[in-house]
N, C-alpha and C positions, 0 to 999 in steps of 0.2 A: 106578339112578343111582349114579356113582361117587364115593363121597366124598372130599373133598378134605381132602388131608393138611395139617397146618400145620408149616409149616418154623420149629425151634427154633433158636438159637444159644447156644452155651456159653459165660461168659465167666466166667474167676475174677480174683478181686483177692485178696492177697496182702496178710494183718494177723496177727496174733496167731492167729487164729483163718481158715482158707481159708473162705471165703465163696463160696457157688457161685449164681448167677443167670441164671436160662432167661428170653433175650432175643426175641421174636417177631419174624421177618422182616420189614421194611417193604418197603411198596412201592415206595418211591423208590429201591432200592436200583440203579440206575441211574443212570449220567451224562445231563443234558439239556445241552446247549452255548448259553451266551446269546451274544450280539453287542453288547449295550449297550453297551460298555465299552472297544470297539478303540479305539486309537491314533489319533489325527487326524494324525499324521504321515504323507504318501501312502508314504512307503517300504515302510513296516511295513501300511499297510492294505488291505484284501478289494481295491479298486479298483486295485491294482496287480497284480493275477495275471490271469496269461493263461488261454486257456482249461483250456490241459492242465493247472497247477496248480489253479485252482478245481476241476477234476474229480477230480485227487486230493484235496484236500482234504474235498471231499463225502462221498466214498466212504472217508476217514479217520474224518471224524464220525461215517459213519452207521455204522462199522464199533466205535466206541469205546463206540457209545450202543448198539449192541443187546446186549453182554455183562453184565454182571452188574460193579458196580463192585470188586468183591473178583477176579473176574477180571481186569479190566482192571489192575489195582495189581499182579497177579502175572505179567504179560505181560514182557517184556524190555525195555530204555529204545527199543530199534530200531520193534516194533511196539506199546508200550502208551505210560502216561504216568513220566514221568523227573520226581524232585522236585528243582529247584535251590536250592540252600540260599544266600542273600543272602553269607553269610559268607563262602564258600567263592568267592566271587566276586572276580574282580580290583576290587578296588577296594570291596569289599563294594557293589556297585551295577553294574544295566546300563549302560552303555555310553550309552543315551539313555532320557530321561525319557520312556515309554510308557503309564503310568497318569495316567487325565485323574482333574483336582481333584474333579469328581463324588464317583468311587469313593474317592478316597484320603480324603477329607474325610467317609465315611459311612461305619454300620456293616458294610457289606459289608466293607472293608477290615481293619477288627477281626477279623469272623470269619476272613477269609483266610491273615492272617497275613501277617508280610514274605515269606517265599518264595514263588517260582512253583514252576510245573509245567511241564513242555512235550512233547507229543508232536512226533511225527517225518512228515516229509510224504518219507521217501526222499531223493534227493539233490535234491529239489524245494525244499528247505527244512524250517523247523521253526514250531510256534505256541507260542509265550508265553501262558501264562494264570495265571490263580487260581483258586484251588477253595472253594465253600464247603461242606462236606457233598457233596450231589450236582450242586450246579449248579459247570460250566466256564466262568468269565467268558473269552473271548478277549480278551486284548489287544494283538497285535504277530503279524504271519504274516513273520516273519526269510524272506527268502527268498536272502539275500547272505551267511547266516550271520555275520554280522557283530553282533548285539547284544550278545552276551556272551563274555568267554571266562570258560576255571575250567578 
């Protein structure tokens, strides 16, 4: 029987003194994608894509959830995820109010933080989301390119 290796991480912090601490791999170190959270706007929601967009889109999810999230973060904004920075935004905001009061009004929101995230569906369009750790809330599938500019 083969023994199974455990996978360490390195991380230092930077005091007076360099501090070194061996971080054990978790499991979740994976993206899951929820749906909670989409937009009740029909522009922006799942029930607006035809089939060929929902098939890319499937095959974007299932493609972003089998890598490793440290892979996916090192991907290119084309094929992984892209962080949009609220501030850098025209108008420091999207274009249309996308987050339902649920989220915005509960600690998921906290964790998130103001900025999104968005991967890319090709010239299919793009998805809006938030990240908490490993969970991708979706909220908005742009498919007019029109929610944001920067």
């Amino acid at each position: 029987m083969a023994k199974k290796k455990s996978s360490l991480k390195l991380r230092t912090t930077e005091t007076d003194n360099t501090k070194v601490t061996l971080v054990q791999e978790r499991p979740n170190d994976y993206f899951s994608f929820n749906w909670s959270f989409i937009t009740s706007s029909k522009k922006y929601a799942f029930e607006n894509l035809d089939n060929l967009k929902l098939t890319i889109l499937i095959k974007k999810i299932h493609l972003l959830s089998q890598n490793k999230k440290v892979e996916v973060l090192s991907l290119s904004k084309k094929n992984g995820l892209e962080q949009i920075k609220v501030r850098n935004l025209k108008h420091n905001r999207l274009k249309h109010d996308i987050v339902p009061e649920e989220f915005k009004n509960g600690e998921r929101a906290k964790r998130c933080g103001e900025d999104y995230w968005v991967f890319r569906l090709g010239a299919d369009g793009r998805v809006i989301a938030k990240i908490d750790d490993n969970i991708v809330y979706i909220m908005a599938i742009d498919t007019t390119f029109d929610l944001y500019d920067h």
